[in-house]
Structures are given as structure tokens and as C-alpha cells.
VMD Tcl script that draws the C-alpha trace (Angstrom):
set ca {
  {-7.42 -1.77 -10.19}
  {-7.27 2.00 -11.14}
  {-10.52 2.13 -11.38}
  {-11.03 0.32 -7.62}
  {-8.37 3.34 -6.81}
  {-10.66 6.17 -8.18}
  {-13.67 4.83 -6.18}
  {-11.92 4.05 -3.09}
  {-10.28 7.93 -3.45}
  {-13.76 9.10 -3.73}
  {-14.84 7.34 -0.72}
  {-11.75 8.92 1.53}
  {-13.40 12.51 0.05}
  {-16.81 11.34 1.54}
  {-16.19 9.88 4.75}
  {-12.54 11.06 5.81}
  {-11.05 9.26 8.43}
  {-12.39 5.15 7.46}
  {-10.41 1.85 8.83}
  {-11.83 0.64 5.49}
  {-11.18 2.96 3.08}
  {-7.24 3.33 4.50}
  {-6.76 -0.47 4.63}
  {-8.26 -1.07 1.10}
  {-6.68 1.42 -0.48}
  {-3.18 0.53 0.80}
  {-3.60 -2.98 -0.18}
  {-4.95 -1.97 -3.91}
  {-2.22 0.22 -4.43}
  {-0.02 -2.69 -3.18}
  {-1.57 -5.14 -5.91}
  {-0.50 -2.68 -8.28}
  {2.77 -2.44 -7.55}
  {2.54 -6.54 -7.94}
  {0.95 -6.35 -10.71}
  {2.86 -4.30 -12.53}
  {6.03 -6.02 -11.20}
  {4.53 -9.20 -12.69}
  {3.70 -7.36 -15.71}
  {6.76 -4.94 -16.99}
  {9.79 -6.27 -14.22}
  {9.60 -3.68 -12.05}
  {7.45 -1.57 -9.18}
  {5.79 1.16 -9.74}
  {7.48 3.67 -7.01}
  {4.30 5.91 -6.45}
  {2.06 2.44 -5.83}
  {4.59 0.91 -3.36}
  {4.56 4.56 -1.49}
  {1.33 4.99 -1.41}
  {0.72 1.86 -0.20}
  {2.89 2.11 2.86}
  {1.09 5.49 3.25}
  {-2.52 4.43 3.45}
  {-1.33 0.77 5.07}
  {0.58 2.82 7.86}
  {-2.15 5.40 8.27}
  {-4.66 2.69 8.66}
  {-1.87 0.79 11.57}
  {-1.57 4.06 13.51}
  {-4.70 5.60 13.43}
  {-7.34 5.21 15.96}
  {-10.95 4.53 14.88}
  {-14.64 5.04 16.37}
  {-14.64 1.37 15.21}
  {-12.13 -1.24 15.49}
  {-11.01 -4.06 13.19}
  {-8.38 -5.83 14.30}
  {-7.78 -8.30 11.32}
  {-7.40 -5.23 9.51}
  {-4.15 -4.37 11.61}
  {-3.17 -7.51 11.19}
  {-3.34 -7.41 7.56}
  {-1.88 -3.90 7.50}
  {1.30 -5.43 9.43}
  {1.42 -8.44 6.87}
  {1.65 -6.23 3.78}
  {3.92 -3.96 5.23}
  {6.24 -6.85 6.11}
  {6.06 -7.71 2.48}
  {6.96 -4.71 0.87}
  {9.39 -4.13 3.41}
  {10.83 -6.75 3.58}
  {10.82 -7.55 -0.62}
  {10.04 -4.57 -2.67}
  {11.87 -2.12 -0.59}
  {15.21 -4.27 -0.42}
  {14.81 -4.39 -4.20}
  {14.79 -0.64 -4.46}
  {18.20 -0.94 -2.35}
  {19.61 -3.36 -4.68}
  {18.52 -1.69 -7.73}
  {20.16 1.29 -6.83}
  {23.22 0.61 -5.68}
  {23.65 -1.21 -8.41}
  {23.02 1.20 -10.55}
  {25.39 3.72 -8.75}
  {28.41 1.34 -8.69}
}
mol new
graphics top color blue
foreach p $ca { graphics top sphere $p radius 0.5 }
foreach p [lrange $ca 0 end-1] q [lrange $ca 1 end] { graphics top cylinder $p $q radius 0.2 }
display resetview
């Protein structure tokens, strides 16, 4: 997937502002953070926040061209980190501060 990142960071260098270029690279940096979750038993921080980045970039923006299953998915994976890996951060650390 780091390799999908470099390419898809090269991309945002050529063509700038892209639906598809934000939307895929906020959902690869989101399989990272799954990945290696599934991997070593925890998120990588700098995946999960650059995936809300480029997934929130990609929900706000406004686009020459419009894909709306793209907003959709943006909203889904947002949800999910929201509403999993960023309640996990939470837990983590006040568990660690107690």
C-alpha cells in the first residue's frame, strides 16, 4: 500500500485539486491504518490522520466533476474511523493517564 501511497502522492503533484486522487488516497491511508491494526495491535496515528485529511478534503471540496458515490464513500469511512479508531485513541489514552 505504500507504494499505492507514493503514486497516488505523485498524482496530487500532477493534477492538484482531483475527486479521485483525494478519495483514494484517504481510503489507502485508511487500509493502512487497518492493516497495520490487524498486523502489530494498534493504528498507525499519521495513517488514521491523514486519512480523515484527504477523506474530508475530498467531502468538502467542490469539483469541475462530480461523483457522488465518492461522497458517499468518503462519509462511510469517516463514520468508521470515527466512530472505531478514534474512540480507541480515547480509550487508549485515558487509560494510559489514569
Amino acid at each position: 500500500m505504500n507504494f499505492d501511497i507514493h503514486l497516488l502522492l505523485a498524482d496530487l503533484k500532477e493534477y492538484g485539486v482531483d475527486p479521485h486522487v483525494h478519495y483514494y488516497l484517504g481510503t489507502t491511508y485508511h487500509g493502512i491504518a487497518e492493516r497495520n491494526f490487524m498486523e502489530q495491535g494498534y493504528y498507525n496515528e499519521n495513517a488514521v490522520e491523514n486519512a480523515v485529511k484527504f477523506l474530508t478534503l475530498r467531502l468538502t471540496s467542490n469539483y469541475t466533476a462530480e461523483f457522488f458515490e465518492e461522497r458517499w464513500g468518503c462519509m462511510y469511512v469517516l463514520g468508521s474511523i470515527f466512530g472505531s479508531i478514534k474512540v480507541n485513541y480515547f480509550l487508549l489514552s485515558k487509560t494510559i493517564m489514569d
